[in-house]
MDTraj code that builds the backbone (N, CA, C; nanometers):
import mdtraj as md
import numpy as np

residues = "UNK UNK UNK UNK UNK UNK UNK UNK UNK UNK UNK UNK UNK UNK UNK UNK UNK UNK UNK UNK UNK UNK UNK UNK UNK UNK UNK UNK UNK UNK UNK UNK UNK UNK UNK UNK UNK UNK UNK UNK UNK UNK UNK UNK UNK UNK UNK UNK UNK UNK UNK UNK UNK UNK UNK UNK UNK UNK UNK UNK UNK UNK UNK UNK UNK UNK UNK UNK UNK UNK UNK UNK UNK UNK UNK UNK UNK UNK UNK UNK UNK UNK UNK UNK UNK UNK UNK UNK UNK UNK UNK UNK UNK UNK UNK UNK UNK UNK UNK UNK UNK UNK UNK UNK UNK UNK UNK UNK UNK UNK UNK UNK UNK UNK UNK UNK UNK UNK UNK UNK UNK UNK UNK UNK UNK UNK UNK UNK UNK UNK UNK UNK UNK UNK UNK UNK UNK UNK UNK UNK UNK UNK UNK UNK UNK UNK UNK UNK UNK UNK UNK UNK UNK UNK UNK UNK UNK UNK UNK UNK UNK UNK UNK UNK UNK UNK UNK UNK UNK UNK UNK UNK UNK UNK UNK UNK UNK UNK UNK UNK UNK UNK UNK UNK UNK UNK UNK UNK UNK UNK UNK UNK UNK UNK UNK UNK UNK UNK UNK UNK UNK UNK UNK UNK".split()
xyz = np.array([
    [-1.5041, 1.5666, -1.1481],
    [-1.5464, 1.4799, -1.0384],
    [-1.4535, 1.3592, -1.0247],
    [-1.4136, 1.3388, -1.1305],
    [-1.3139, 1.1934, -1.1489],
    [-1.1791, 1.2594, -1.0823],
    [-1.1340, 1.3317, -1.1041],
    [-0.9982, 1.3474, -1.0665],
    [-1.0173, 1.3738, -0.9046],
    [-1.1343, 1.4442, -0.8516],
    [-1.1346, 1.4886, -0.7444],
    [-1.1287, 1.3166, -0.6655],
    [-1.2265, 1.2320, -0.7240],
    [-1.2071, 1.1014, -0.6545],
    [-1.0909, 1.0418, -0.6277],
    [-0.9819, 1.0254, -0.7342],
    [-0.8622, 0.9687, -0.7632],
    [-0.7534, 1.0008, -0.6702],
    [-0.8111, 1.1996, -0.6457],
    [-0.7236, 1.2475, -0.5462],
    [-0.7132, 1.2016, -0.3957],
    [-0.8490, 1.1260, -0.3559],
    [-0.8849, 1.0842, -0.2387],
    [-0.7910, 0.9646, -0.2475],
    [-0.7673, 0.8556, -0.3039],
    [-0.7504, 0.7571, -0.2672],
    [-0.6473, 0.6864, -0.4318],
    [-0.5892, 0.5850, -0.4271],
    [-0.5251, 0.5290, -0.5348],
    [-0.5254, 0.3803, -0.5261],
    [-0.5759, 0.3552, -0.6783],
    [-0.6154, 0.1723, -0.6503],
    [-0.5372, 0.1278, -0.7475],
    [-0.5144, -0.0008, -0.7195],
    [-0.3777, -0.1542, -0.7741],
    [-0.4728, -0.1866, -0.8414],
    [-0.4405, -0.2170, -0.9836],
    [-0.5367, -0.3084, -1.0786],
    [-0.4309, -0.4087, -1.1583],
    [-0.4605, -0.4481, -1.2332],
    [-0.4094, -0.5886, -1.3036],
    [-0.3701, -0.5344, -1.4195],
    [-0.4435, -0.4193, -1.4927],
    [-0.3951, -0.4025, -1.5775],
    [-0.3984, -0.2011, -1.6108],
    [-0.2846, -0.1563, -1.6761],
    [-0.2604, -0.0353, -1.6763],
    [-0.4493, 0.0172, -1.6640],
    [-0.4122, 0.1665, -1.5666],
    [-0.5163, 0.2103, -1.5344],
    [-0.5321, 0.3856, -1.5816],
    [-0.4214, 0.4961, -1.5512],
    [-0.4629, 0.5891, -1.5538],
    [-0.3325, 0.6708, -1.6051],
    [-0.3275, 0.8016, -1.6148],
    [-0.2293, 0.8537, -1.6332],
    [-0.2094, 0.9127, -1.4740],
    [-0.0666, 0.9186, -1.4632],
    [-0.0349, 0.9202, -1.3001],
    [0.0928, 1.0471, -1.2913],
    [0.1555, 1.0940, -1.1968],
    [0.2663, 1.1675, -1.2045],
    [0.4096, 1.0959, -1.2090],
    [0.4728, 1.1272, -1.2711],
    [0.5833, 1.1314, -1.3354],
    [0.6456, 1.0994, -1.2313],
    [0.7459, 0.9347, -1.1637],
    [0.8594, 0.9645, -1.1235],
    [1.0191, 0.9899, -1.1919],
    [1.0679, 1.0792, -1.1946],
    [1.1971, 1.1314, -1.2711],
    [1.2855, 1.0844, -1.1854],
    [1.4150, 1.0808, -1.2935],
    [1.4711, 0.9651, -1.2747],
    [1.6010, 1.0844, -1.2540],
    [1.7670, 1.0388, -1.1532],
    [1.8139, 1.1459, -1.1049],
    [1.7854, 1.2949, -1.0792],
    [1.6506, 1.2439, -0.9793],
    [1.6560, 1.3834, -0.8906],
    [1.6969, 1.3497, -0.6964],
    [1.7874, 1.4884, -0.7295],
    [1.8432, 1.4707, -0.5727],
    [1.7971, 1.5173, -0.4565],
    [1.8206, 1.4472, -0.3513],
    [1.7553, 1.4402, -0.2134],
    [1.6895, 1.5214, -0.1803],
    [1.7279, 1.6625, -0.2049],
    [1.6340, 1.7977, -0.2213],
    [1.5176, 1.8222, -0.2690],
    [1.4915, 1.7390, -0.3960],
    [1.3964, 1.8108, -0.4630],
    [1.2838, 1.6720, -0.4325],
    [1.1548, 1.7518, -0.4295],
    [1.0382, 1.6789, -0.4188],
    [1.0012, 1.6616, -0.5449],
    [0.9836, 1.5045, -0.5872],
    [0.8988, 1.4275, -0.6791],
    [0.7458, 1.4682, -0.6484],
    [0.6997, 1.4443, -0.8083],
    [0.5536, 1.4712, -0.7874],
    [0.5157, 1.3538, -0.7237],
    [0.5885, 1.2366, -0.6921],
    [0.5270, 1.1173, -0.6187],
    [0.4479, 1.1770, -0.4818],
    [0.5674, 1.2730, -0.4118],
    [0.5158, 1.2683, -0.2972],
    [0.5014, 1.4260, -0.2507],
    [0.3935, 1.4973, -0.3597],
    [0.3085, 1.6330, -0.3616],
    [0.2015, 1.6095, -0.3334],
    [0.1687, 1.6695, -0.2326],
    [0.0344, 1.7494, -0.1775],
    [-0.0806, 1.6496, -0.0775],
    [0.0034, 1.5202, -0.0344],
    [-0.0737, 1.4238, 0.0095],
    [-0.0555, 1.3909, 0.1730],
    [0.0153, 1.5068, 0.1953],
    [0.0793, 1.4841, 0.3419],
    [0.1522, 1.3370, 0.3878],
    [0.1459, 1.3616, 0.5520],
    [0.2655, 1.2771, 0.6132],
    [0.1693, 1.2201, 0.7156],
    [0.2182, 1.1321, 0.8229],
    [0.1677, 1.0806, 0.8714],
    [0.2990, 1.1483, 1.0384],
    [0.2111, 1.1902, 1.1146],
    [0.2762, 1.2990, 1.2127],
    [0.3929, 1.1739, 1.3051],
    [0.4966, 1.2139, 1.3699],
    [0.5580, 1.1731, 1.4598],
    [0.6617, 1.1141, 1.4231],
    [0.7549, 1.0703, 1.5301],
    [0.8786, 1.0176, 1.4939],
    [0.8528, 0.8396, 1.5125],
    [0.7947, 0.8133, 1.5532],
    [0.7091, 0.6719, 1.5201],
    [0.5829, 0.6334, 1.5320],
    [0.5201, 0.5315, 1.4363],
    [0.4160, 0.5473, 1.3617],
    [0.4085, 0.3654, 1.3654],
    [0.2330, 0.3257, 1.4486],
    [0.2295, 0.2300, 1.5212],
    [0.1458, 0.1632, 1.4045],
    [0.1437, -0.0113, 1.3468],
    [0.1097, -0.0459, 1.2585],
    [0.0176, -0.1417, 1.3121],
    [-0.0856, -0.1613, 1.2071],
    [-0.1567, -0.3856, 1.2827],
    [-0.2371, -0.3999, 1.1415],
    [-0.2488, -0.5046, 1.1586],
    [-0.4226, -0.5986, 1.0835],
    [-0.4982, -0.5605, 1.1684],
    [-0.5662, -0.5242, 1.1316],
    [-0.7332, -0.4467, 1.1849],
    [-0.8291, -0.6020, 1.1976],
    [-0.7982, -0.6391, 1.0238],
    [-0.8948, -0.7564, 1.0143],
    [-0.8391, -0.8302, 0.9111],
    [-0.8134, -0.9357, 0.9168],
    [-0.7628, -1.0994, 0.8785],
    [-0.8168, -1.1462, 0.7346],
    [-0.7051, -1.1842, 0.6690],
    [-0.8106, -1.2509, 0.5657],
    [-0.9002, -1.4134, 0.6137],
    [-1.0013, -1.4304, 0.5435],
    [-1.1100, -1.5463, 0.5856],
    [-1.0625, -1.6533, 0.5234],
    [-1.0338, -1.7719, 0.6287],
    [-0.9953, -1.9110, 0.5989],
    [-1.0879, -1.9331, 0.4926],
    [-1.2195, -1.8959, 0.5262],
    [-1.2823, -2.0073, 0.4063],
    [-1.3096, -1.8936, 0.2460],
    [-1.1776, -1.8143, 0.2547],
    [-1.2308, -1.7353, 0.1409],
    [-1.0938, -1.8358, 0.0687],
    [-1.0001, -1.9136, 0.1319],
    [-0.8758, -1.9170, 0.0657],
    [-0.8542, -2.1059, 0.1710],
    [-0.8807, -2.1669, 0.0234],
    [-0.8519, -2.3060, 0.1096],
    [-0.7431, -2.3370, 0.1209],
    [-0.6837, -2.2908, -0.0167],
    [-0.5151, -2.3425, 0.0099],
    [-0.4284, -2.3548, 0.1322],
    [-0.4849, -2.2547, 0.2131],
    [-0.3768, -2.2644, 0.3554],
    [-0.4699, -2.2943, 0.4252],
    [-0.3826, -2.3625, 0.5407],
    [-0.4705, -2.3831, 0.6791],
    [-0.4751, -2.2013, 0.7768],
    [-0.5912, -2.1829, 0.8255],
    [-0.5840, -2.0534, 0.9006],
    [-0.4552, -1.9977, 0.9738],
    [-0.3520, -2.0444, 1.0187],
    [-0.2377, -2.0383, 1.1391],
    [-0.1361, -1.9978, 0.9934],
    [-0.1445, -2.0672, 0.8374],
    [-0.0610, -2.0438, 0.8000],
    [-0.0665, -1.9413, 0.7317],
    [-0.2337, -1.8913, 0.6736],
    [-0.2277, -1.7771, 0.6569],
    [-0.2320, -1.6683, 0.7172],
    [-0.2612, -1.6990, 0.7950],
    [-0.2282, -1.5535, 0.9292],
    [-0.0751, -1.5145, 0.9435],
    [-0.0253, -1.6041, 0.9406],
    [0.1515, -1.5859, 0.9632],
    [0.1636, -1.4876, 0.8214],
    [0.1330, -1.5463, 0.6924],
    [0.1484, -1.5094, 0.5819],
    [0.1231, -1.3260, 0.5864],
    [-0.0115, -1.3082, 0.6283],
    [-0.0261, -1.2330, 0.6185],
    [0.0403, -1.1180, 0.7091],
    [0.0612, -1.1544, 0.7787],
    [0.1346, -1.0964, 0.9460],
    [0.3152, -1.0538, 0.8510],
    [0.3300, -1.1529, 0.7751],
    [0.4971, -1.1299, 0.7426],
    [0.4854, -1.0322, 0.6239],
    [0.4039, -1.0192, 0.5443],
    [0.3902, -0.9303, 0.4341],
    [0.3539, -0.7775, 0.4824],
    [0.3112, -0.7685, 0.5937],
    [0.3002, -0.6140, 0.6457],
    [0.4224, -0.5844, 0.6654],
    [0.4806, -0.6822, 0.7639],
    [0.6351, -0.6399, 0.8539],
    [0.7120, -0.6350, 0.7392],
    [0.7168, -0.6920, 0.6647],
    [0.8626, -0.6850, 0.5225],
    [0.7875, -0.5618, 0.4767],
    [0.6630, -0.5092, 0.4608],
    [0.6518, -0.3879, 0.3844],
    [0.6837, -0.2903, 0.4736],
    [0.6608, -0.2797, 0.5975],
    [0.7177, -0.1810, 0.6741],
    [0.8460, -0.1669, 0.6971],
    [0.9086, -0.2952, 0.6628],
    [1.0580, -0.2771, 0.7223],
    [1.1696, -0.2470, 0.5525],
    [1.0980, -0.2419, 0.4514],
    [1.1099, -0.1979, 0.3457],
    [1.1056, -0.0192, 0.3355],
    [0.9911, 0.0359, 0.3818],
    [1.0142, 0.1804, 0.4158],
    [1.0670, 0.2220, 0.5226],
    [1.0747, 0.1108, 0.6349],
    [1.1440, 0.2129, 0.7334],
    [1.3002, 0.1949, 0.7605],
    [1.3661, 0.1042, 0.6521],
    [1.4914, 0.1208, 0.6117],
    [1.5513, 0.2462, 0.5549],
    [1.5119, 0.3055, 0.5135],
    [1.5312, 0.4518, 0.4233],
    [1.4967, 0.5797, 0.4668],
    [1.4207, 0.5552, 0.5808],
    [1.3762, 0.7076, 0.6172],
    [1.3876, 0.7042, 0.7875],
    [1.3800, 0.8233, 0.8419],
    [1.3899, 0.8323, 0.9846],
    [1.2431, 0.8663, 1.0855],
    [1.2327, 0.7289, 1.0335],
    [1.1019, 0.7315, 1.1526],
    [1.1050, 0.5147, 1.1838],
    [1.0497, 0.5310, 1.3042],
    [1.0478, 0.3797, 1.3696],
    [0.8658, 0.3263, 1.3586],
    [0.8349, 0.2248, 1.3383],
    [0.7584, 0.1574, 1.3082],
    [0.7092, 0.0201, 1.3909],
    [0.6218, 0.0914, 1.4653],
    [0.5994, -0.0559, 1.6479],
    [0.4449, -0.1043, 1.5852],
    [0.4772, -0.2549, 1.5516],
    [0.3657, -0.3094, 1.5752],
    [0.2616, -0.3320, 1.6860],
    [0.1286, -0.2674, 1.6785],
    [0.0315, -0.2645, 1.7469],
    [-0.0532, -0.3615, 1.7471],
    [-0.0766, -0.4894, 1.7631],
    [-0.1927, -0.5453, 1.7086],
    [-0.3280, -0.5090, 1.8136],
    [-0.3134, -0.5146, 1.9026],
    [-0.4302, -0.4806, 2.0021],
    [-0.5180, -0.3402, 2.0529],
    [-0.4756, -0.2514, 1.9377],
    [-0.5233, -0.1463, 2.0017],
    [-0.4858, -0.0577, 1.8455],
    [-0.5866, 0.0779, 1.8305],
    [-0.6029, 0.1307, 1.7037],
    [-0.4677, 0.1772, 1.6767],
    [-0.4196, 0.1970, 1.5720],
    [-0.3152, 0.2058, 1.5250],
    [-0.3149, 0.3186, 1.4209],
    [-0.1671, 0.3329, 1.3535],
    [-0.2322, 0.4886, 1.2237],
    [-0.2137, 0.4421, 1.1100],
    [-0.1489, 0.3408, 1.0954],
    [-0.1814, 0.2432, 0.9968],
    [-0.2216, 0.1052, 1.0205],
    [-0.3781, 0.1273, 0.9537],
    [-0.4255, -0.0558, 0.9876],
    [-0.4705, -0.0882, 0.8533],
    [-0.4004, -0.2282, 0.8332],
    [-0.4662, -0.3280, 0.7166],
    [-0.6364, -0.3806, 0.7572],
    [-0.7061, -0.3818, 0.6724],
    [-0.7988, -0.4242, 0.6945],
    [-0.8286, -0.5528, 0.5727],
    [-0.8711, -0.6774, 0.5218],
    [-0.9330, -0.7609, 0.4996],
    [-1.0628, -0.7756, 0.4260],
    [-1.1008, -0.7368, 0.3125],
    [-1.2645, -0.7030, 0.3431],
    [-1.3176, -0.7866, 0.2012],
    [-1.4334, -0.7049, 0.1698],
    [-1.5065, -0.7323, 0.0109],
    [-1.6002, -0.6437, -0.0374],
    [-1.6406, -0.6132, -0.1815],
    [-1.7505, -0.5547, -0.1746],
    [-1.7752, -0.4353, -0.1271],
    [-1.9244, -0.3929, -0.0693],
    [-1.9381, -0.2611, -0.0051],
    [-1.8595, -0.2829, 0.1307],
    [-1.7680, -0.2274, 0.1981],
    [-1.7106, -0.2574, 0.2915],
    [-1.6764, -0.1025, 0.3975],
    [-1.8112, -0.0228, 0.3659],
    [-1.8293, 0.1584, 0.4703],
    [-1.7432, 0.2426, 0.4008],
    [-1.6656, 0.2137, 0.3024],
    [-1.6154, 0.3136, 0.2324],
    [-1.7061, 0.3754, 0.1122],
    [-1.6594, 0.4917, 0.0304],
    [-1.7337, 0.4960, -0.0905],
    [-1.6969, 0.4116, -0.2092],
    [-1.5782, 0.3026, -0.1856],
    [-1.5343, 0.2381, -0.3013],
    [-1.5135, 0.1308, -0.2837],
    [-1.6401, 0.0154, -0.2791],
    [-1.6859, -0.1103, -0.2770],
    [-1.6118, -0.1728, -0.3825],
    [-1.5261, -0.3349, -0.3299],
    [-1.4407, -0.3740, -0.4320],
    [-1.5358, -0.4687, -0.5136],
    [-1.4842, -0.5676, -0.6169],
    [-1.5486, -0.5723, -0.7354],
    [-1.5407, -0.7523, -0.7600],
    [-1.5131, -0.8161, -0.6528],
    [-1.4797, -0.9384, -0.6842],
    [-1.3493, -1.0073, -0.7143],
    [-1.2858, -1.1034, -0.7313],
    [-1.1766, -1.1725, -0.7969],
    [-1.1713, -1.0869, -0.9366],
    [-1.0024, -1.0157, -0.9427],
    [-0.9562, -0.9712, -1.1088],
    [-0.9754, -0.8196, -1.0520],
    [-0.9416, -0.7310, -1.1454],
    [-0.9486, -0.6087, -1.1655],
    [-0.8431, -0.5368, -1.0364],
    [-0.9726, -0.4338, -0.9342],
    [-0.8855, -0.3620, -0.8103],
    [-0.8961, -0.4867, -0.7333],
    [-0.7520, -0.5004, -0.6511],
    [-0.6648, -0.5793, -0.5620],
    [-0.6690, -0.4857, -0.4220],
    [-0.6426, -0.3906, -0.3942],
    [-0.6298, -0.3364, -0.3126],
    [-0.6369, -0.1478, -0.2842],
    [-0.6697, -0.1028, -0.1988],
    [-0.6647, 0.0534, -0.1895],
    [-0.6660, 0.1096, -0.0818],
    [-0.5685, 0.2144, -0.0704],
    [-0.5261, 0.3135, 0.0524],
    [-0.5765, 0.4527, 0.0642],
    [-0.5431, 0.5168, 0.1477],
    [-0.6080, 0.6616, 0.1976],
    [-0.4684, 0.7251, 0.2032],
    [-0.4580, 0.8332, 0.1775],
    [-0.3163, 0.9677, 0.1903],
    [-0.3549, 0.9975, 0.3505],
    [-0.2331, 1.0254, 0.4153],
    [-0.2370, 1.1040, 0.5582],
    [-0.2880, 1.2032, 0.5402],
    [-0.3151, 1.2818, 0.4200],
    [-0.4338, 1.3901, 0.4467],
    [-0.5826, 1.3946, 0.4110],
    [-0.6220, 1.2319, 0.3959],
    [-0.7914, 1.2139, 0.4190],
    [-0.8131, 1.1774, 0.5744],
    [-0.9392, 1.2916, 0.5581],
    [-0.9961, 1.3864, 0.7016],
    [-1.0555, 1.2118, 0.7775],
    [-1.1460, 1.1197, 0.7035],
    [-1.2024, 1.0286, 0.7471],
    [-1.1086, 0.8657, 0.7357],
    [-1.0408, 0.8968, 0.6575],
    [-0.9919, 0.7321, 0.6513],
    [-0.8001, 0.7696, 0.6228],
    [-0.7514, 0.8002, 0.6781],
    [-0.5841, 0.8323, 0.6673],
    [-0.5505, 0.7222, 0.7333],
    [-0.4267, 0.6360, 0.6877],
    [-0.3465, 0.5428, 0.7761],
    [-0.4505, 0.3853, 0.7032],
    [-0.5335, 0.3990, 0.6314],
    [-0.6326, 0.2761, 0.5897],
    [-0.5810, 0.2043, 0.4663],
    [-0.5481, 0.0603, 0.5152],
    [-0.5392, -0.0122, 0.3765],
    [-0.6688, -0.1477, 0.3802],
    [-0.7191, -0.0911, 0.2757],
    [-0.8137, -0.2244, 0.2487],
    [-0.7386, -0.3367, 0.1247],
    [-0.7760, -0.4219, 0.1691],
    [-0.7152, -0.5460, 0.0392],
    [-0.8643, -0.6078, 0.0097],
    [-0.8676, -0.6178, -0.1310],
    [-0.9788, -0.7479, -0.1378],
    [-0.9577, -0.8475, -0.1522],
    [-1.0397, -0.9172, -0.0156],
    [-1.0466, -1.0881, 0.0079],
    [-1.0965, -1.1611, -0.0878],
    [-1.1521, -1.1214, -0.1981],
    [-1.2067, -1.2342, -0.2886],
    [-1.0362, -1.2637, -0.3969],
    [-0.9285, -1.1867, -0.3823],
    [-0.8372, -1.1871, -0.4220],
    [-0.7845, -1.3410, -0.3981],
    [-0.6977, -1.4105, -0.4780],
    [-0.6970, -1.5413, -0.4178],
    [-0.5192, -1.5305, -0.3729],
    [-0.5172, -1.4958, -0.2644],
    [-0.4180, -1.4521, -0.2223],
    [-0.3194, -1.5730, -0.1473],
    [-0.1679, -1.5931, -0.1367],
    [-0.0731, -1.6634, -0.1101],
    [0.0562, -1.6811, -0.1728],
    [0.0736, -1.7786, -0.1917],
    [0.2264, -1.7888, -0.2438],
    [0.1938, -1.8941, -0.4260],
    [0.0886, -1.9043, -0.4279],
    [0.0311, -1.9632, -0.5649],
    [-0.0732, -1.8441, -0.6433],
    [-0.0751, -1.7864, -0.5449],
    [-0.2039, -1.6400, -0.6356],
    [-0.1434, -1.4811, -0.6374],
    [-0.2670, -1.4624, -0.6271],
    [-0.1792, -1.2854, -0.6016],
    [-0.0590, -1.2686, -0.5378],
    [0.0500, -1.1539, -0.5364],
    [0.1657, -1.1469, -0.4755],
    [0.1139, -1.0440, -0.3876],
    [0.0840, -1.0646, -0.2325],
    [0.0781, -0.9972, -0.1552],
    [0.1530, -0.9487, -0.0672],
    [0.2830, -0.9729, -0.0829],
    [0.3846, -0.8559, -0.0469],
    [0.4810, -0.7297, -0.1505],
    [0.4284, -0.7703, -0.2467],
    [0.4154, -0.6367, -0.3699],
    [0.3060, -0.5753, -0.2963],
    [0.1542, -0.5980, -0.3462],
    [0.0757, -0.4999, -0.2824],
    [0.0486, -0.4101, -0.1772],
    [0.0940, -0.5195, -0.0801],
    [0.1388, -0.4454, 0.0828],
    [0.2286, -0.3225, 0.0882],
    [0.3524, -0.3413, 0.0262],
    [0.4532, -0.2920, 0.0428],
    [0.4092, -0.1964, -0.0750],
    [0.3489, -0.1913, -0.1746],
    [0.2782, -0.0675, -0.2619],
    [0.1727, 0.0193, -0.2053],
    [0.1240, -0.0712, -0.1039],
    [0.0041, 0.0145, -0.0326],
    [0.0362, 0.0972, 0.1053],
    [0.1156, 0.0410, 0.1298],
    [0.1903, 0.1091, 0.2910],
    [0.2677, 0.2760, 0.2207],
    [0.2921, 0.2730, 0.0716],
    [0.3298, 0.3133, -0.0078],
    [0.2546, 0.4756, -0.0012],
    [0.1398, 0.4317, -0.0201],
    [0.0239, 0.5254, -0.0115],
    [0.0253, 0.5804, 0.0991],
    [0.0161, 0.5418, 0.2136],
    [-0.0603, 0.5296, 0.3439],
    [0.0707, 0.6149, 0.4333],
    [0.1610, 0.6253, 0.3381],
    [0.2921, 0.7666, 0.3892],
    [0.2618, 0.8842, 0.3042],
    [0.1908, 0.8315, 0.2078],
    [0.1884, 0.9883, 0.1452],
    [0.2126, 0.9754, -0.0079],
    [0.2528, 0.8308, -0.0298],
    [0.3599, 0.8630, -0.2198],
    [0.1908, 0.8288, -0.3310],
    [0.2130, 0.8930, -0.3981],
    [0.0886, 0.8664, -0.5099],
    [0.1341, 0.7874, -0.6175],
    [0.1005, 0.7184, -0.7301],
    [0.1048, 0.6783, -0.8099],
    [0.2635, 0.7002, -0.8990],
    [0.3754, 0.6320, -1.0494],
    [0.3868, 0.6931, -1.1095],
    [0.3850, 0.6090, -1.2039],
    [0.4699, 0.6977, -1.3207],
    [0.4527, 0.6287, -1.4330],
    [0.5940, 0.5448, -1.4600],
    [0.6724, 0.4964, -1.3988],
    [0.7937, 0.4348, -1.4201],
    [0.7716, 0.3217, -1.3370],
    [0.7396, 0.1773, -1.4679],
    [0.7149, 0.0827, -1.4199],
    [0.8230, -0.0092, -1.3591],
    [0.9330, 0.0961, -1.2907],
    [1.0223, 0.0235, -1.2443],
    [1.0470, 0.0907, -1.0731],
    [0.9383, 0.1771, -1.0394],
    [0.9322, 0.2294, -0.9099],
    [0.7975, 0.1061, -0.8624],
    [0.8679, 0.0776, -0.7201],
    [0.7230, 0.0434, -0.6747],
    [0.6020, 0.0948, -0.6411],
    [0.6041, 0.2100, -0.6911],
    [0.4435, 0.2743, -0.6735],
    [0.4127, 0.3004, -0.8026],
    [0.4657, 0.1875, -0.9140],
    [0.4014, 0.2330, -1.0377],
    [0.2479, 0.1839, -1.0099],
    [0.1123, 0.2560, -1.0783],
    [0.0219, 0.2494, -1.0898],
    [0.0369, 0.0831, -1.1767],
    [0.0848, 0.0396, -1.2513],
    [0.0836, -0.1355, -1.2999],
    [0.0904, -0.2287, -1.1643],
    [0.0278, -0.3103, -1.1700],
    [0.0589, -0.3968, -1.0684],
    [0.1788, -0.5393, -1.1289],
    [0.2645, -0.5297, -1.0687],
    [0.4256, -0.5939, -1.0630],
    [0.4413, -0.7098, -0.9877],
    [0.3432, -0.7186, -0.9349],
    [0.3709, -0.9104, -0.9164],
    [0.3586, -0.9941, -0.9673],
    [0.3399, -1.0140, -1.0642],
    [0.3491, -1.1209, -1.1584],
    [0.5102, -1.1796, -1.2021],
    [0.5820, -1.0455, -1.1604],
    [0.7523, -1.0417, -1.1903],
    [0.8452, -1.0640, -1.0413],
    [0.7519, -1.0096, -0.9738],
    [0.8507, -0.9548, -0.8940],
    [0.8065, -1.0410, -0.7071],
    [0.9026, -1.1134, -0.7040],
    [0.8510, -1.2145, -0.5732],
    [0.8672, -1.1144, -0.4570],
    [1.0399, -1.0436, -0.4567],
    [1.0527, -0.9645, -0.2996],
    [1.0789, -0.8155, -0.3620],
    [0.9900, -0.7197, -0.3328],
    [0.8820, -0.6145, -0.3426],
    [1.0544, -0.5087, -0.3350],
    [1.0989, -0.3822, -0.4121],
    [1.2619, -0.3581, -0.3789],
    [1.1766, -0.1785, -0.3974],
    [1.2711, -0.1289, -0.3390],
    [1.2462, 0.0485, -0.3570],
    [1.3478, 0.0955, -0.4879],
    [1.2679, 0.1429, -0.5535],
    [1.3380, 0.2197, -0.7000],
    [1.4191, 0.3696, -0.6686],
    [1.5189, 0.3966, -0.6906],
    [1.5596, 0.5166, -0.6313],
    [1.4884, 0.6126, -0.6497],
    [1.4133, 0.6216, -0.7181],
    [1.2756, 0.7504, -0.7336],
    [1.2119, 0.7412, -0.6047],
    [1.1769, 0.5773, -0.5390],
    [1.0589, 0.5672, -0.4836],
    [1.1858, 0.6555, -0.3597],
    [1.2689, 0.6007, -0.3757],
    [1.3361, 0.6060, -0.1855],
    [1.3614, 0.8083, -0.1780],
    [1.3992, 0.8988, -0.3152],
    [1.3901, 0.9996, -0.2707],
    [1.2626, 1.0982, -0.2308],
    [1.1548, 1.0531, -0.3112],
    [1.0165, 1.0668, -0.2900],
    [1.0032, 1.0585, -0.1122],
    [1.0205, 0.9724, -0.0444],
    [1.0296, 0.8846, 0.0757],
    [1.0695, 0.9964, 0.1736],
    [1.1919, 0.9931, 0.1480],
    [1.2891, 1.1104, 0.2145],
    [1.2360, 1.2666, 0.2672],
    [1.2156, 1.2634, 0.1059],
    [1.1598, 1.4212, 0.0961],
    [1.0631, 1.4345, 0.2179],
    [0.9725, 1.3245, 0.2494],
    [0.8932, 1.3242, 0.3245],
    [0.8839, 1.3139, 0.5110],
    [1.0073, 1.2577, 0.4941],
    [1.0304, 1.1836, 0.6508],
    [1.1265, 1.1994, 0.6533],
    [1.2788, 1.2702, 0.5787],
    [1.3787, 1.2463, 0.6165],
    [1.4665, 1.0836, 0.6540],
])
top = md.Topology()
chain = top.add_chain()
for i, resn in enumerate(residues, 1):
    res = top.add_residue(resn, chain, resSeq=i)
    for name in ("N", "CA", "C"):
        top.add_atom(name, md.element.get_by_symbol(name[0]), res)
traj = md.Trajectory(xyz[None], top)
């Protein structure tokens, strides 16, 4: 039952979480990494992005609302413009209208089956292009104390947009889709050559 869950969806924690698939290290453009097996793609030659929903001024005093909105607005676009450097597909921000990848904002029970847990632990979690009900979905949790003094939320972004093409978890804590969460090190979020052939394999 556990693995079948895990298969649905993949969550950012703080501290090592699971055993994950293997990204290997010189494999060429040809060959598919288990990063990016059996989780599908996200269809078309461009693929329209937004914030669904905002993080809450009064969850995060440190910024004034205008500055975290920007904040948050620039950590999608650097994560998108992070994958869509490497592969051949284009990436149009949507904010006004549904999109196939939307960030969402949330807490707690939030209509999914995997209600987040408060400040600490899971940070954030995505859906594979081949879940039937929620594909293209990134939730972040707002009790996260998120900015440029707390959590690193353009690691996560750019790990979760990660998902939300298709790449799963690995175990090389030097790919950005290692299952460890890497902001604590790492300010501007970089693709590991594992992550970028994984990528490929997928989208060309």
């Amino acid at each position: 039952m556990l693995s079948f869950l895990f298969s649905l969806l993949q969550f950012i924690y703080l501290q090592p979480l699971f055993s994950s698939p293997i990204c290997r290290r010189g494999l060429t453009r040809t060959t598919i990494p288990d990063e990016a097996a059996n989780n599908g793609r996200l269809e078309g030659k461009i693929i329209h992005y937004r914030i669904a929903h905002y993080s809450r001024k009064e969850l995060h005093q440190n910024m004034d609302e205008m500055k975290l909105k920007e904040y948050v607005d620039n950590a999608l676009r650097k994560a998108i413009k992070l994958w869509e450097d490497v592969i051949n597909v284009q990436f149009i921000e949507l904010p006004h209208a549904k999109a196939n990848i939307e960030v969402i904002f949330t807490t707690f029970y939030h209509g999914d089956k995997y209600p987040f847990d408060g400040k600490g632990n899971e940070l954030a979690h995505a859906f594979y292009p081949n879940d039937i009900i929620w594909h293209g979905q990134i939730h972040i949790d707002d009790s996260e104390p998120w900015g440029p003094n707390g959590r690193n939320l353009n690691w996560v972004m750019a790990h979760e947009v990660g998902h939300v093409l298709g790449l799963a978890h690995t175990n090389d804590d030097e790919s950005l889709m290692t299952s460890h969460y890497q902001g604590f090190q790492e300010t501007i979020p970089k693709l590991h050559p594992c992550d970028i052939v994984a990528i490929q394999s997928l989208y060309g």
